[in-house]
Biopython code that builds the backbone (N, CA, C, O; Angstrom):
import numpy as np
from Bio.PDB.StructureBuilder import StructureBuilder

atoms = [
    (1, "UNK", "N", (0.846, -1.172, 0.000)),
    (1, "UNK", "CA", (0.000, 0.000, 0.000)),
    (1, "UNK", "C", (0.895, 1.239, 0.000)),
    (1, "UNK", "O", (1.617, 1.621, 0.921)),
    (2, "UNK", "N", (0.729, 1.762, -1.125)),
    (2, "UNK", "CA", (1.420, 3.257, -0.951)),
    (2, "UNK", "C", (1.230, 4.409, -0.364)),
    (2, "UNK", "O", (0.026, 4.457, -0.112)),
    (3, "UNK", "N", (1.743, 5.360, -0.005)),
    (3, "UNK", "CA", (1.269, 6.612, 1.415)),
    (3, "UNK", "C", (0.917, 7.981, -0.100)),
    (3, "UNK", "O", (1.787, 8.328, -0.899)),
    (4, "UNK", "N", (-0.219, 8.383, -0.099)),
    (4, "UNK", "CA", (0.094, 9.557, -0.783)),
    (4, "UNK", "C", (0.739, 10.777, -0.149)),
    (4, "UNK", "O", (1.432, 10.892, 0.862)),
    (5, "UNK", "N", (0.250, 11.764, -1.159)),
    (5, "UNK", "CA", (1.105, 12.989, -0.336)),
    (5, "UNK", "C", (0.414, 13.582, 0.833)),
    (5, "UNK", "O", (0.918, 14.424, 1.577)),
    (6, "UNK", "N", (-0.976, 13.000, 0.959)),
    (6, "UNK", "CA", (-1.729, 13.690, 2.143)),
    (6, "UNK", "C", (-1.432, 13.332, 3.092)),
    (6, "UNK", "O", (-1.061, 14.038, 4.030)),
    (7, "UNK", "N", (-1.558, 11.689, 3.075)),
    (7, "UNK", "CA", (-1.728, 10.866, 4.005)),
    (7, "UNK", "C", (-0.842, 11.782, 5.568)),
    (7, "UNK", "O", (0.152, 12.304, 5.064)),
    (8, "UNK", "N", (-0.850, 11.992, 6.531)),
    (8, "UNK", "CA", (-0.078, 12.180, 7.894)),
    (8, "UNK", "C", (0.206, 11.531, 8.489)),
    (8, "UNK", "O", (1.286, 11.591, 9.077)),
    (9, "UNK", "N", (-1.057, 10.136, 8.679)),
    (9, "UNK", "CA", (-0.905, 9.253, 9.652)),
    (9, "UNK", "C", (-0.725, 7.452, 8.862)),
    (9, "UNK", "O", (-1.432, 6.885, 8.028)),
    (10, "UNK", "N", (0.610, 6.968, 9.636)),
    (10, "UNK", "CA", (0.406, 5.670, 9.304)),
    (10, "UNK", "C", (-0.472, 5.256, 10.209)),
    (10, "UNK", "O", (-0.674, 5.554, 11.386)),
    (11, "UNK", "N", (-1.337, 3.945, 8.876)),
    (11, "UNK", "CA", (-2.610, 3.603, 9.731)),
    (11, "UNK", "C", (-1.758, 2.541, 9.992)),
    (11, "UNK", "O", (-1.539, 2.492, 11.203)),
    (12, "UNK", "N", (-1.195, 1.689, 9.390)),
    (12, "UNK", "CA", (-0.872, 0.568, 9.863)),
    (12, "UNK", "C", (0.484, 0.446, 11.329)),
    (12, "UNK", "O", (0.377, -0.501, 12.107)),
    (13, "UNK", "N", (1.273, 1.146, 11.461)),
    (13, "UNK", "CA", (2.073, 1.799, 12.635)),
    (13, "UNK", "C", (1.291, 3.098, 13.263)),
    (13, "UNK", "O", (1.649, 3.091, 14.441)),
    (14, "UNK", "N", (0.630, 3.925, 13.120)),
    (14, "UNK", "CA", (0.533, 4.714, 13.993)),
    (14, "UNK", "C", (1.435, 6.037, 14.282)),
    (14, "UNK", "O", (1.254, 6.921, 15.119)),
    (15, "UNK", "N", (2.622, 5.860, 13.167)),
    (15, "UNK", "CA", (3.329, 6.662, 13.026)),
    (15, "UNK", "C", (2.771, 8.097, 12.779)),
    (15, "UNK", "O", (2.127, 8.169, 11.733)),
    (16, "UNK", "N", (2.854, 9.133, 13.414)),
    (16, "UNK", "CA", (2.969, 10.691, 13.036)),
    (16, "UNK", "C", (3.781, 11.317, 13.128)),
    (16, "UNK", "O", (3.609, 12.522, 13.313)),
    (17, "UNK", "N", (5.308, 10.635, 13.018)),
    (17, "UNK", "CA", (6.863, 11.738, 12.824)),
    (17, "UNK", "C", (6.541, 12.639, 12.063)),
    (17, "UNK", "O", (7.308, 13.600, 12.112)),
    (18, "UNK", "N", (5.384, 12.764, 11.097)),
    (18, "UNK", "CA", (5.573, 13.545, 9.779)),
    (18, "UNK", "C", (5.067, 14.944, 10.773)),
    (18, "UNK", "O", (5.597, 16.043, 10.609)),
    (19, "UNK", "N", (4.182, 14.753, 11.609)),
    (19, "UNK", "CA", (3.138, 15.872, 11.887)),
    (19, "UNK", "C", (4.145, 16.622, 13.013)),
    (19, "UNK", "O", (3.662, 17.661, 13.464)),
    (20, "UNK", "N", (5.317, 16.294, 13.475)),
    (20, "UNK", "CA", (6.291, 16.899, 14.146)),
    (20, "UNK", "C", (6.698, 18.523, 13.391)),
    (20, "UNK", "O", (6.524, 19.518, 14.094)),
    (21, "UNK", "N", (6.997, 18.620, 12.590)),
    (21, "UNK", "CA", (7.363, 19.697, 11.841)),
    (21, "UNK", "C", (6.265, 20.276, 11.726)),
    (21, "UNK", "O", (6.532, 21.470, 11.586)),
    (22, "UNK", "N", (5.049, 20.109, 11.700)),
    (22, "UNK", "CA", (4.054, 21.432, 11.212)),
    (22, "UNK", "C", (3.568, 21.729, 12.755)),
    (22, "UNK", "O", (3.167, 22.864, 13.013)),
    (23, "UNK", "N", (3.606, 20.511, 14.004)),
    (23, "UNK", "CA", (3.206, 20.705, 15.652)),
    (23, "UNK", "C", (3.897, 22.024, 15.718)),
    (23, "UNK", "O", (3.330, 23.057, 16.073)),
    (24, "UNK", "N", (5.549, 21.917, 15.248)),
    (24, "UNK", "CA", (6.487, 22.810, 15.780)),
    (24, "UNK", "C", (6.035, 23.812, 15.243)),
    (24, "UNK", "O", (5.551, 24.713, 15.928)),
    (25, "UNK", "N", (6.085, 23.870, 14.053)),
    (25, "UNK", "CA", (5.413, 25.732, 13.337)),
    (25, "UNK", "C", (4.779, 26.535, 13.786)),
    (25, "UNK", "O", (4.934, 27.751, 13.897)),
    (26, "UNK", "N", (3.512, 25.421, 14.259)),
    (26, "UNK", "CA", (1.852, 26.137, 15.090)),
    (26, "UNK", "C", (1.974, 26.496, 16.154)),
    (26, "UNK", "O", (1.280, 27.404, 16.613)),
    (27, "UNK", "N", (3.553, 25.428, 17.311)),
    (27, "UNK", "CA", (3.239, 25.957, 18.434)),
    (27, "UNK", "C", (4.333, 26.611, 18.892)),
    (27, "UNK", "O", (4.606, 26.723, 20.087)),
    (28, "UNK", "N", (5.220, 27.217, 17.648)),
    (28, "UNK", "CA", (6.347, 28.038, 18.068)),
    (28, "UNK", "C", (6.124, 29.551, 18.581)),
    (28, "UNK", "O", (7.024, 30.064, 19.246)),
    (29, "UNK", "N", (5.024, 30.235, 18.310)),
    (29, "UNK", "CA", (4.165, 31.594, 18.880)),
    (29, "UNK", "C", (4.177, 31.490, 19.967)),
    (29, "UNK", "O", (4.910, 32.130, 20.721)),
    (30, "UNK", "N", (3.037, 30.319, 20.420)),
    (30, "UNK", "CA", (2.579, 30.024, 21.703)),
    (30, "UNK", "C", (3.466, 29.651, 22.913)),
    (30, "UNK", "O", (3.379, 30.063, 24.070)),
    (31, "UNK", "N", (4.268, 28.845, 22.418)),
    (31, "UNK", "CA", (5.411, 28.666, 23.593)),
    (31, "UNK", "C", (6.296, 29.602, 23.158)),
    (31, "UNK", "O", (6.581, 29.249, 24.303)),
    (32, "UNK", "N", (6.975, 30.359, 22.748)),
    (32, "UNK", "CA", (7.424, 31.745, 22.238)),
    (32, "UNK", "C", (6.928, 33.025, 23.417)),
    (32, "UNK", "O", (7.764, 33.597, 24.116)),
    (33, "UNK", "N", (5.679, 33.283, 23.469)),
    (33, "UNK", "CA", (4.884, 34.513, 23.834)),
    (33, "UNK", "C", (4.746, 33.755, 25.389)),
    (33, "UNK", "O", (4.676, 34.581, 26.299)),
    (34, "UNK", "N", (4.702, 32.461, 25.778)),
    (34, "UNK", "CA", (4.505, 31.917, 27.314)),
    (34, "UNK", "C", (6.312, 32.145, 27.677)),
    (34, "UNK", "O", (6.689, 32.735, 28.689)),
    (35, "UNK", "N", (7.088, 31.665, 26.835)),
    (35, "UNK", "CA", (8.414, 31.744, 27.481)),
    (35, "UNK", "C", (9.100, 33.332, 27.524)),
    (35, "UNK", "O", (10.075, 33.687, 28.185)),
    (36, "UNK", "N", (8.280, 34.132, 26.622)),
    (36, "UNK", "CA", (8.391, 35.881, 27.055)),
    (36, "UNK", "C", (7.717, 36.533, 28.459)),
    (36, "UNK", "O", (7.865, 37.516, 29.185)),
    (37, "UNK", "N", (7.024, 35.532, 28.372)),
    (37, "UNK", "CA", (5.988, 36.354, 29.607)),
    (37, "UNK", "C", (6.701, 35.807, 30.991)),
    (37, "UNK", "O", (6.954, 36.606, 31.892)),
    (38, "UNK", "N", (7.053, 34.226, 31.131)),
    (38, "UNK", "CA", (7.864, 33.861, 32.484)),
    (38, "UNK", "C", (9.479, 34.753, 32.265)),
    (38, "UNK", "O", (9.973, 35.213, 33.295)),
    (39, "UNK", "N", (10.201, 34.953, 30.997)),
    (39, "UNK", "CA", (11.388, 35.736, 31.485)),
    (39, "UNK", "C", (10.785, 37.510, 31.892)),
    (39, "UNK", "O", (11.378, 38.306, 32.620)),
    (40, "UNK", "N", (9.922, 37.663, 31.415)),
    (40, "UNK", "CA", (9.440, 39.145, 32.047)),
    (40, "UNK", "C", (9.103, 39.143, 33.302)),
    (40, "UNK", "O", (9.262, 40.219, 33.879)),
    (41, "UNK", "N", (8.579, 38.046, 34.067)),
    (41, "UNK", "CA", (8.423, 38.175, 35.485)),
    (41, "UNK", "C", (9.585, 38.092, 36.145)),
    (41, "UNK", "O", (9.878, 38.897, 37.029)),
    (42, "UNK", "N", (10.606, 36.796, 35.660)),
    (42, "UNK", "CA", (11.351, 36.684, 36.242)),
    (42, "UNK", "C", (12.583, 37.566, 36.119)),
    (42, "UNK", "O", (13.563, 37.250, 36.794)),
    (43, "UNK", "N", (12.676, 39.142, 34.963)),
    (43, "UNK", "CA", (13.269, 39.918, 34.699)),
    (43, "UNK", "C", (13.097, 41.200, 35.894)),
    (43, "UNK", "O", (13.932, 41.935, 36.420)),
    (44, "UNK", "N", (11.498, 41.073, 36.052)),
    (44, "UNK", "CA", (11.078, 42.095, 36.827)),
    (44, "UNK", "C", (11.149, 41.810, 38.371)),
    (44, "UNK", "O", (10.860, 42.701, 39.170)),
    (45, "UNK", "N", (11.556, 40.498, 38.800)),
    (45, "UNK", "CA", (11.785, 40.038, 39.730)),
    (45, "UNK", "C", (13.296, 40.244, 40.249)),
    (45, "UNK", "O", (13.551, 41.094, 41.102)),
    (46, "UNK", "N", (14.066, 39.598, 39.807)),
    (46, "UNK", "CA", (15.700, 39.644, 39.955)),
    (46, "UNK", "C", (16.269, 40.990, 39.360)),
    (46, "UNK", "O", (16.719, 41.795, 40.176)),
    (47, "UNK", "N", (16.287, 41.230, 38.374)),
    (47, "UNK", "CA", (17.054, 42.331, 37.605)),
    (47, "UNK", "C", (17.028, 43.299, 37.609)),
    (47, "UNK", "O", (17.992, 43.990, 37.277)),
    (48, "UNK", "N", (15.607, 43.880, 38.093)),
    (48, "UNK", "CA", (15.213, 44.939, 38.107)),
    (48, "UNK", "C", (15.722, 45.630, 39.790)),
    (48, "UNK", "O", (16.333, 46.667, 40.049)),
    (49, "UNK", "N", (15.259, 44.730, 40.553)),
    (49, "UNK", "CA", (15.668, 45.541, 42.246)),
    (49, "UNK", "C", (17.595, 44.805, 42.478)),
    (49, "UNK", "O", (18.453, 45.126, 43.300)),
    (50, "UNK", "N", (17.622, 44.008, 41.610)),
    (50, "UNK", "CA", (18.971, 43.904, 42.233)),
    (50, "UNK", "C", (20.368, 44.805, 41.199)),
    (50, "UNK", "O", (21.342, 45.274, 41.787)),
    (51, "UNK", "N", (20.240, 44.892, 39.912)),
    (51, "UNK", "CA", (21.046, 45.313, 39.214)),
    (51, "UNK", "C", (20.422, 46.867, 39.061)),
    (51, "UNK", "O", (21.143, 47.865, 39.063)),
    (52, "UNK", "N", (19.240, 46.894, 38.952)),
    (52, "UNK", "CA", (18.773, 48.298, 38.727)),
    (52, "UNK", "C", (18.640, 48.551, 37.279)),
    (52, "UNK", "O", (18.622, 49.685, 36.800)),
    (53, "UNK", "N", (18.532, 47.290, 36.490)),
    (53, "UNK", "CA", (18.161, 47.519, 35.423)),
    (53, "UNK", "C", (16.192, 47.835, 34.626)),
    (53, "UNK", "O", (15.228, 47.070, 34.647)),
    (54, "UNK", "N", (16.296, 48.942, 34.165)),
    (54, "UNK", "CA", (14.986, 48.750, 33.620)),
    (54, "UNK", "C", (13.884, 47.726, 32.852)),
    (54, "UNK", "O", (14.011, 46.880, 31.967)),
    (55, "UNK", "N", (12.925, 48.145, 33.508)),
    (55, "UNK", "CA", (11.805, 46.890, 33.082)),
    (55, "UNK", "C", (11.723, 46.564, 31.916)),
    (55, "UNK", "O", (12.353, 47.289, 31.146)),
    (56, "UNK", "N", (11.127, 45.658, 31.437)),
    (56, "UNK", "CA", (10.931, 45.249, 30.047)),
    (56, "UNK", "C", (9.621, 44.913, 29.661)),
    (56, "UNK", "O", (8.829, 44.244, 30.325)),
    (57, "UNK", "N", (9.403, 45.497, 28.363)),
    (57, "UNK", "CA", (8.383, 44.809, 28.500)),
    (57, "UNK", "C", (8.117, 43.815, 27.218)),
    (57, "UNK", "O", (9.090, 43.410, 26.582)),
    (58, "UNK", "N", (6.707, 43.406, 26.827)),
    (58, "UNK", "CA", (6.702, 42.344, 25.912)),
    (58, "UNK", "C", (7.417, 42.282, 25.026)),
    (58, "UNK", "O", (8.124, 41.297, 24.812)),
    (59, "UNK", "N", (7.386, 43.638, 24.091)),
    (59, "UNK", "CA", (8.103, 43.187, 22.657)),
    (59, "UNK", "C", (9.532, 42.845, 22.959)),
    (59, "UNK", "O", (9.885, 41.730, 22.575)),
    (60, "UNK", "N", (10.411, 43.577, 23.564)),
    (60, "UNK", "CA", (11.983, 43.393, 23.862)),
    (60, "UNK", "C", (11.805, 41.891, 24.475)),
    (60, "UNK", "O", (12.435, 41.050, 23.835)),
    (61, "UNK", "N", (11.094, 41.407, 25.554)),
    (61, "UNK", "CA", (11.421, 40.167, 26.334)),
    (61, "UNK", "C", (11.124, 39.371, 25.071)),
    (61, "UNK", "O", (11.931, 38.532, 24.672)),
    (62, "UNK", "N", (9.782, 39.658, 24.323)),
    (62, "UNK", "CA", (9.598, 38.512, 23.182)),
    (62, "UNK", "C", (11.109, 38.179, 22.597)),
    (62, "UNK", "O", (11.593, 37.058, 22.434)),
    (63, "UNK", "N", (11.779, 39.582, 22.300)),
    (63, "UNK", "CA", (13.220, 39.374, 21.188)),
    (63, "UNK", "C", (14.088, 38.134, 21.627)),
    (63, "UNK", "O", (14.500, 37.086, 21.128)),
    (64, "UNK", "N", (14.160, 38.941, 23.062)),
    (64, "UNK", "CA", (15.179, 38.198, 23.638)),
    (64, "UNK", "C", (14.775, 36.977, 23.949)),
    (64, "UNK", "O", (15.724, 36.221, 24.159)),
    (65, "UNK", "N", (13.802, 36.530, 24.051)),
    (65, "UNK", "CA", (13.416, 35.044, 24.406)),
    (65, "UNK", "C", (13.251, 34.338, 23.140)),
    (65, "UNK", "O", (13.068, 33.121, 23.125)),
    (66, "UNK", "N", (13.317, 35.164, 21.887)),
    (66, "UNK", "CA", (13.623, 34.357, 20.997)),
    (66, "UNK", "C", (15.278, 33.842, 20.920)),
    (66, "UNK", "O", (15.740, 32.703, 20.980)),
    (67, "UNK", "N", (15.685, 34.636, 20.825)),
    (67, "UNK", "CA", (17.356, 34.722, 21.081)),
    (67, "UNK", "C", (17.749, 33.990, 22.161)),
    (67, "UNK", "O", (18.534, 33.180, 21.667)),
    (68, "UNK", "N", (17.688, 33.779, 23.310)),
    (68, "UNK", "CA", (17.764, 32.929, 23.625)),
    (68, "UNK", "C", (17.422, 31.270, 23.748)),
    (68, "UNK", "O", (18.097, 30.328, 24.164)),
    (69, "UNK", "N", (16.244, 31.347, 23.267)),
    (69, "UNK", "CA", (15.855, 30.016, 22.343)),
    (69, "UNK", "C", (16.351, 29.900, 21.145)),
    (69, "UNK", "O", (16.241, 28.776, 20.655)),
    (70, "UNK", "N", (16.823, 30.641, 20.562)),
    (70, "UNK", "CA", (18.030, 30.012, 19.490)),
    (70, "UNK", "C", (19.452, 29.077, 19.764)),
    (70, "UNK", "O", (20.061, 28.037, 19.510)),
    (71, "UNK", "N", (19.438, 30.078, 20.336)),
    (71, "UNK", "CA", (20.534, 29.553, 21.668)),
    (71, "UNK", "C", (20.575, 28.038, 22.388)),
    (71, "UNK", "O", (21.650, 27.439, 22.382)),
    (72, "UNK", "N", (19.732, 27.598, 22.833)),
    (72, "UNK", "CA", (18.696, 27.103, 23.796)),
    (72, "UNK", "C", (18.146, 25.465, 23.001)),
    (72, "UNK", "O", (17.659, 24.504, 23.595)),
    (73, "UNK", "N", (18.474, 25.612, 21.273)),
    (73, "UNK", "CA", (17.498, 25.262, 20.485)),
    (73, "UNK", "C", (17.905, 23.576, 20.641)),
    (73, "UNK", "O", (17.111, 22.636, 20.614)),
    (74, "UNK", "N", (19.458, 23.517, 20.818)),
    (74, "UNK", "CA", (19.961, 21.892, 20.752)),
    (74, "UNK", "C", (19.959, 21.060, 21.813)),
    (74, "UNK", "O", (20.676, 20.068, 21.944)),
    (75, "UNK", "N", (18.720, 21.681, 22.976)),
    (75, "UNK", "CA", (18.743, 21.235, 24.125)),
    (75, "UNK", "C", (18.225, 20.165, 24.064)),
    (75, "UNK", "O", (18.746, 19.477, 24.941)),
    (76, "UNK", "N", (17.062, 19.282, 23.227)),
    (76, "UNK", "CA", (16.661, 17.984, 23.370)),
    (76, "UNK", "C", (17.101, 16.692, 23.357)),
    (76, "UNK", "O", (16.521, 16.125, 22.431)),
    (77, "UNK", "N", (17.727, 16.057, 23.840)),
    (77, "UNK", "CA", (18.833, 14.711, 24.466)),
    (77, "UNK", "C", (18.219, 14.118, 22.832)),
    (77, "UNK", "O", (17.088, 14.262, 22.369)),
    (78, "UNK", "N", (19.404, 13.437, 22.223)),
    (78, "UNK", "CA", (19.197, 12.608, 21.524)),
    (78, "UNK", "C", (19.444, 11.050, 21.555)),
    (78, "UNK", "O", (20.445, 10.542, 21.047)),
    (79, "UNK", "N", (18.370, 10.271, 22.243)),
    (79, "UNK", "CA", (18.310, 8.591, 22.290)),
    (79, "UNK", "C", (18.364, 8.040, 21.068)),
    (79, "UNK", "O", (18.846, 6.909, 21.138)),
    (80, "UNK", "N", (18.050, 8.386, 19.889)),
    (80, "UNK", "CA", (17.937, 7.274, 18.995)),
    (80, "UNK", "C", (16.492, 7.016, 18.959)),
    (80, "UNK", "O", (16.173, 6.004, 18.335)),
    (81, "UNK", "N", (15.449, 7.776, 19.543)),
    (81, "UNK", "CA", (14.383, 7.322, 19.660)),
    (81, "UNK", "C", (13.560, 8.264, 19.558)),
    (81, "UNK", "O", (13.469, 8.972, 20.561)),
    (82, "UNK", "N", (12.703, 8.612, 18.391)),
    (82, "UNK", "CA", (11.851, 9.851, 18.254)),
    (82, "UNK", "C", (10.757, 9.560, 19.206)),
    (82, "UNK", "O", (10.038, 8.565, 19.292)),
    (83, "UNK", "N", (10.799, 10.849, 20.029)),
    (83, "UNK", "CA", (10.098, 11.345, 20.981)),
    (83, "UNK", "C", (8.711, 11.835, 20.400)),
    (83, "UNK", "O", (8.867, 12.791, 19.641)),
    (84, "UNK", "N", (7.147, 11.360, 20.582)),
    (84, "UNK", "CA", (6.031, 11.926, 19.852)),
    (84, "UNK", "C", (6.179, 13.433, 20.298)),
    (84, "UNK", "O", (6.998, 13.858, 21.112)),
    (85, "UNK", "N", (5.214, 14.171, 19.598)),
    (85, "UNK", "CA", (5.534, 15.571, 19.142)),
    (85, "UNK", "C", (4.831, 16.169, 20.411)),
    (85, "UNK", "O", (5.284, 17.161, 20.981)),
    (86, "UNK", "N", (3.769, 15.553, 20.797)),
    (86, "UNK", "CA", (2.994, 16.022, 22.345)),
    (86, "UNK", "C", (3.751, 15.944, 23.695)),
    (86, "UNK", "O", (3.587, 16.614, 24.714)),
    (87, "UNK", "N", (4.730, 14.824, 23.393)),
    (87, "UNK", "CA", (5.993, 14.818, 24.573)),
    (87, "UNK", "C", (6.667, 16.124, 24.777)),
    (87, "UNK", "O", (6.593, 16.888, 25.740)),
    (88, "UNK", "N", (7.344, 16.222, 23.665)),
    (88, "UNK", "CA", (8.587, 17.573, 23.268)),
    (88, "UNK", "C", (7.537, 18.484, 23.607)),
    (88, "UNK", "O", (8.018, 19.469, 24.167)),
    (89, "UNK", "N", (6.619, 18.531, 23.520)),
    (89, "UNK", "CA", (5.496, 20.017, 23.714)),
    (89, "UNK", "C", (5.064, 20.164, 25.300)),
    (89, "UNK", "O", (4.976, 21.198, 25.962)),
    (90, "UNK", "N", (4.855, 18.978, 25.644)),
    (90, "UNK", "CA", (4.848, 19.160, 27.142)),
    (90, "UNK", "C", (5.651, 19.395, 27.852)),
    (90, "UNK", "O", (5.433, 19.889, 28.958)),
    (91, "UNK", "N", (7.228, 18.996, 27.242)),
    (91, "UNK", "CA", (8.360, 19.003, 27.657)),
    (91, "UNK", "C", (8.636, 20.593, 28.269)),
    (91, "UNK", "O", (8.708, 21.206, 29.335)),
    (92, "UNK", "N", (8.730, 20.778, 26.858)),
    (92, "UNK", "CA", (9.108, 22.608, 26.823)),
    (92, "UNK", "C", (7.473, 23.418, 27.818)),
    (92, "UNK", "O", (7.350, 24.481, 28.427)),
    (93, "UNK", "N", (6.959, 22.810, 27.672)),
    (93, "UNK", "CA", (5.554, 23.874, 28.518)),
    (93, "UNK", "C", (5.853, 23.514, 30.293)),
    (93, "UNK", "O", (5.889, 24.411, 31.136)),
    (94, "UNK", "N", (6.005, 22.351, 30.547)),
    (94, "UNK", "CA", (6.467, 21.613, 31.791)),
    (94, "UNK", "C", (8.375, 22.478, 32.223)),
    (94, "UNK", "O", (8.649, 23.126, 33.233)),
    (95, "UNK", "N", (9.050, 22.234, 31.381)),
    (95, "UNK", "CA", (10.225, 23.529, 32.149)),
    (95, "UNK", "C", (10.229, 24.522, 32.207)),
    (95, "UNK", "O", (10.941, 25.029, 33.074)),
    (96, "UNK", "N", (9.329, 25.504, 31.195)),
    (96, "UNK", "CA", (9.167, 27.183, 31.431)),
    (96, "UNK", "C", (8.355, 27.098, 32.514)),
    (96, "UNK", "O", (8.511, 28.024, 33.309)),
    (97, "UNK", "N", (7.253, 26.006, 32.906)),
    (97, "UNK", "CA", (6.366, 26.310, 34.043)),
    (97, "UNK", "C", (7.222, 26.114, 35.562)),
    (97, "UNK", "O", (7.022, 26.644, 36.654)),
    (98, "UNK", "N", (8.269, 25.099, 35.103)),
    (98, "UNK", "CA", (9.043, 24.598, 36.116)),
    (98, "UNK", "C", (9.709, 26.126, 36.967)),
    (98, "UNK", "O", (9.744, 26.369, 38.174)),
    (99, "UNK", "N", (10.281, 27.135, 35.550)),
    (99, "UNK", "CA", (11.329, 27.897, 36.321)),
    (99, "UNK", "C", (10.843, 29.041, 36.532)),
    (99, "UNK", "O", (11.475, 29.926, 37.108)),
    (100, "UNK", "N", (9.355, 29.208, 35.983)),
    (100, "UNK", "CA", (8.253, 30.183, 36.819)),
    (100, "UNK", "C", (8.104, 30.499, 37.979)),
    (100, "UNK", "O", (8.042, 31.542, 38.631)),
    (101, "UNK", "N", (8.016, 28.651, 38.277)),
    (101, "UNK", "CA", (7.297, 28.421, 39.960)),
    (101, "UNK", "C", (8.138, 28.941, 40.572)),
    (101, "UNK", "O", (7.943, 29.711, 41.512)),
    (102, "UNK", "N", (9.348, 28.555, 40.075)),
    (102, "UNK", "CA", (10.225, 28.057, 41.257)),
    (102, "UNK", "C", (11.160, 29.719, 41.441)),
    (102, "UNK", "O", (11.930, 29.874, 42.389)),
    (103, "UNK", "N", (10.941, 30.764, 40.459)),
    (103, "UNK", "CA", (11.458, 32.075, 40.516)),
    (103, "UNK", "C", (10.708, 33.046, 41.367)),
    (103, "UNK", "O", (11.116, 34.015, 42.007)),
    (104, "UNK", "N", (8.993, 32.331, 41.151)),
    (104, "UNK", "CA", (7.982, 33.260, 41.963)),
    (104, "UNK", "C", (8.446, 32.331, 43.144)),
    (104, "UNK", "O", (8.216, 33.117, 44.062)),
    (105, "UNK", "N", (8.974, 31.124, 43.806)),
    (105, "UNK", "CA", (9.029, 30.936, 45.074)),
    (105, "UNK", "C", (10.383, 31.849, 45.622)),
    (105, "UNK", "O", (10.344, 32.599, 46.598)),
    (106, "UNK", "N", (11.696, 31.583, 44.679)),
    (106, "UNK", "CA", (12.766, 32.301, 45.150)),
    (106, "UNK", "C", (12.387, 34.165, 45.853)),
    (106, "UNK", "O", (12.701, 34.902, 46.788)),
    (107, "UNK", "N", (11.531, 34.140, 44.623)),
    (107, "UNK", "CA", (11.496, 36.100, 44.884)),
    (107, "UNK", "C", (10.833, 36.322, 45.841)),
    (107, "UNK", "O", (10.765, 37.515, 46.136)),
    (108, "UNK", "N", (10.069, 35.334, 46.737)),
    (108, "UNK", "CA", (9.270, 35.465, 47.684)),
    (108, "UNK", "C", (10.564, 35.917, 48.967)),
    (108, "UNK", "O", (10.558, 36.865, 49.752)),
    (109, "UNK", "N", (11.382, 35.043, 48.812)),
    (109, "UNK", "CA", (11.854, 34.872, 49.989)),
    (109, "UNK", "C", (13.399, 35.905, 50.206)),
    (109, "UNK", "O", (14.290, 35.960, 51.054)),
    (110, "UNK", "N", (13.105, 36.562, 49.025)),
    (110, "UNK", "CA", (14.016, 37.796, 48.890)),
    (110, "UNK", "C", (13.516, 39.382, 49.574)),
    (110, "UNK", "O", (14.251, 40.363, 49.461)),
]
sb = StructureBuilder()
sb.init_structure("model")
sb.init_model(0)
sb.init_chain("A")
sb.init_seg("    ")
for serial, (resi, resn, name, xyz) in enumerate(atoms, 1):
    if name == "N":
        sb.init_residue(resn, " ", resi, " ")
    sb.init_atom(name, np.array(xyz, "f"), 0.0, 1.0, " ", f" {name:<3s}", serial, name[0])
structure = sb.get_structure()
């Protein structure tokens, strides 16, 4: 049985490696604009009362949180074993939430 060009999903494996590349496209904004908004708290938290540097706001934190996710970009461990595309997505939503928490707990106690 041959796959046309539509096809996304193997029916017979279950495979959707293909749908990895367009997941990433759709949800590069969204985790983009969430990972601007936790370095803006956590900018306005640390940086601001301790260095005395000025606030930031969306568009600049957006830049820079792109830039640093460029940076940032070869962070996914490579097993030999493609990871489904909802993993890697939870992945990345599960550590920006991780260093949220854990910046709004630090700044508490500052």
């Amino acid at each position: 049985m041959s796959k046309g060009p539509i096809d996304l999903l193997d029916k017979d494996t279950g495979d959707t490696s293909c749908l990895v590349p367009i997941v990433n496209l759709l949800s590069l904004p969204i985790t983009a604009l969430y990972r601007a908004f936790a370095l803006a708290k956590l900018w306005a938290w640390f940086a601001v009362p301790f260095l005395g540097a000025p606030a930031l706001g969306m568009a600049p934190v957006y830049g820079l949180a792109l830039t640093v996710g460029l940076f940032a970009a070869g962070y996914h461990r490579f097993t030999g074993v493609q990871d489904p595309w909802w993993w890697m997505l939870a992945l990345s939503i599960t550590h920006t939430t991780y260093y949220l928490v854990m910046g709004f707990i630090v700044q508490g106690f500052l």
